[in-house]
N, C-alpha and C positions, 0 to 999 in steps of 0.2 A: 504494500500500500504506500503511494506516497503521502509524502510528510513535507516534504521540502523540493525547494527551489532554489537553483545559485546559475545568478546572471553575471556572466563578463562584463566588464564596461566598456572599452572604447571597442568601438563599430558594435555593438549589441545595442545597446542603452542610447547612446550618442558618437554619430558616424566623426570622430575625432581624427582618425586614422589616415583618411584622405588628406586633410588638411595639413597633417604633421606631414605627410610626403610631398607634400606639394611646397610646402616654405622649404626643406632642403633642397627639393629638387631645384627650386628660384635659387637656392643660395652657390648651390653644386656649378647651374648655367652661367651664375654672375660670374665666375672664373673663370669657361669655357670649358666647362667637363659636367660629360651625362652624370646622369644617376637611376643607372636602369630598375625599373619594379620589380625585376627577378632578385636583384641583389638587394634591396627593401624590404621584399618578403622573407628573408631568415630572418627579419628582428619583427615582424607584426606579431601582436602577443604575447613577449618577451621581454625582460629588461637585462638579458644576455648576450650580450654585442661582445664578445668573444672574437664571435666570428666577422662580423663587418661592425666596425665602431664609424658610423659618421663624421665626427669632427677628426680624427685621425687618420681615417682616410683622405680626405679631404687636405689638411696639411703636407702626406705622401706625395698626392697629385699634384698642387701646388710647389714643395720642394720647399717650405719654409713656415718657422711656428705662425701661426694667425691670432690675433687680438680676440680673442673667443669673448671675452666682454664684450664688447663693442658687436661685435657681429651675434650672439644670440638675442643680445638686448633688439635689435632689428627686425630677426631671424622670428623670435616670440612672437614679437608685436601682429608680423604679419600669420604667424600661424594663428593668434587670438582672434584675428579681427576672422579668417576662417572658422573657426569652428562657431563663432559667436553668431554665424547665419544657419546653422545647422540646427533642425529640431527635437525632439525625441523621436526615434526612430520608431516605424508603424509598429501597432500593439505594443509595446513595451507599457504603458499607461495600463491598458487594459487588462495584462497579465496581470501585473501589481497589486491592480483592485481589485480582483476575481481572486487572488491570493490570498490577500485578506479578510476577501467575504469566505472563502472555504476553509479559511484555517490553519492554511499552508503557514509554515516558516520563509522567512526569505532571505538568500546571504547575497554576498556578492564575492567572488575572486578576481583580482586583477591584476596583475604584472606593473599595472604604474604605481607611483607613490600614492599616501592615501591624500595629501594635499592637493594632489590634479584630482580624482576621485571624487574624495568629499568635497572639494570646493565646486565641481558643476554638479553632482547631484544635491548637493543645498539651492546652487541658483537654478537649478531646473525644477525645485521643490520633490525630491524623490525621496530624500536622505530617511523620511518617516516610515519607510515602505519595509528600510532592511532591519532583521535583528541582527543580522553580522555582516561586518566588511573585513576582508582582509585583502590586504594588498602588498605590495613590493616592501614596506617597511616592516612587517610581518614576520616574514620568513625568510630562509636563509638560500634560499633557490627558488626561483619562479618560473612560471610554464616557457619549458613543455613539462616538467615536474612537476608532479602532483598534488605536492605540499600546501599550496593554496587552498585547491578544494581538501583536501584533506583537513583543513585547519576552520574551512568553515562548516565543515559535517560535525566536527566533532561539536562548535560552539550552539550547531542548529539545533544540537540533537538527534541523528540522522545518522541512519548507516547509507552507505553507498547506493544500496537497492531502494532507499528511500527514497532519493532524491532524483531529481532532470536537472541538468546540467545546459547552459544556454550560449554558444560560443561561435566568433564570426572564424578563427581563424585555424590552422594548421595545426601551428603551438598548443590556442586554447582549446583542442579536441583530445590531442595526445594527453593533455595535463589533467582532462575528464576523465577520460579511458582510463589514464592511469591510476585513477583514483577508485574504479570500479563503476562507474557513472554510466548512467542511461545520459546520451549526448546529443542535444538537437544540434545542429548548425543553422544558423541564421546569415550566411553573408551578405553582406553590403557589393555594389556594384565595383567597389575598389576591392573587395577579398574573392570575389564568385572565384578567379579563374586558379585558386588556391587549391591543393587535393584537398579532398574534405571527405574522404571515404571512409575515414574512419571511424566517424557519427555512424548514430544508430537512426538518425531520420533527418532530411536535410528539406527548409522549409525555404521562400523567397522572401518574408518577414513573417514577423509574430502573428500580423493580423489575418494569415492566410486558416487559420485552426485555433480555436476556442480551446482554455486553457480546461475545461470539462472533458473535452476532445482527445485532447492530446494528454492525459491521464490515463482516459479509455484506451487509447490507442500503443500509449507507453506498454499497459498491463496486458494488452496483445500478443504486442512485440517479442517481450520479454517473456513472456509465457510460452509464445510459440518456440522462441529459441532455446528453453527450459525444454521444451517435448523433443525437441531435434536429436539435442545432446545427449 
């Protein structure tokens, strides 16, 4: 039976994701060097740039250190004034309150700090909605590691089987999966062309299936795949 619910935030909740690639990309051009979306997509999801770090790339390319004050103060400015025309992504509203009239729990996991986080779901008025957020300042690895939700199951309440897991990207699917997690994918037009095969049901937004629905449909799934095994 579920119990719970744990929504990603950027491109789940509020499509922030496009905007943040799109002020590098501006920032990448103003040098004279791409920034291609293949090499973008290992960090959606993630606060593990390991493997591609943005501004260190970027100084490589260039051949010399960069005033990083100065140029993210810039950099910000135009990523804010982006996301700041962005609105809650379809049904995300209507889950929330259909959560609360049924009783459900609600977490959130996220790979950002909880200060990006909680500062737009206060100014988007959501922040009432969760009983737990955990995010980047949380834990000690973030997706594709599973720790996040791991960390909001335990505060929900909730075992794995309990809960639906809600994620636009690659990272945030593996980080469900690995958690044990029934995993919709929701991506936005800047994650669609991401693998996403490893959701157990892949929707085009929230508003396309009633969260009543997609309960029924969870208990299906997962029933059918119990009778397989």
């Amino acid at each position: 039976m579920i119990r719970a619910l744990v929504f990603d935030f950027d491109g789940l909740i509020l499509e922030t994701e496009a905007p943040i690639y799109e002020s590098w990309l501006a920032l990448y051009q103003s040098y004279g060097f791409p920034l291609p979306f293949e090499t973008w997509a290992t960090i959606i999801g993630t606060a593990d740039i390991s493997g591609f770090d943005p501004p260190r790339e970027l100084e490589r390319l260039v051949g010399r250190p960069l005033d990083w004050e100065a140029i993210e103060a810039q950099r910000g400015r135009h990523e804010q004034a982006l996301i700041a025309q962005q609105p809650i992504l379809p049904g995300v509203v209507q889950y929330l309150q259909d959560a609360q009239r049924l009783g459900l729990r609600v977490g959130l996991a996220s790979s950002s700090p909880r200060t990006w986080v909680a500062g737009h779901l206060e100014r988007l008025g959501l922040m009432k909605y969760f009983q737990a957020v955990y995010t980047s300042d949380d834990v000690a690895r973030t997706k594709p590691d599973p720790e996040l939700y791991r960390s909001a199951l335990a505060a929900l309440g909730a075992a794995p089987g309990q809960a639906i897991a809600f994620e636009d990207s690659t990272n945030g699917i593996r980080a469900a999966k690995g958690a044990g997690m029934f995993c919709v994918a929701v991506p936005t037009p800047f994650t669609r062309g991401m693998p996403m095969h490893e959701a157990d049901l892949k929707l085009g937004s929230l508003a396309e299936v009633k969260l009543e629905e997609l309960v029924k449909l969870e208990t299906f799934i997962t029933s059918s795949l119990t009778t397989e095994n």
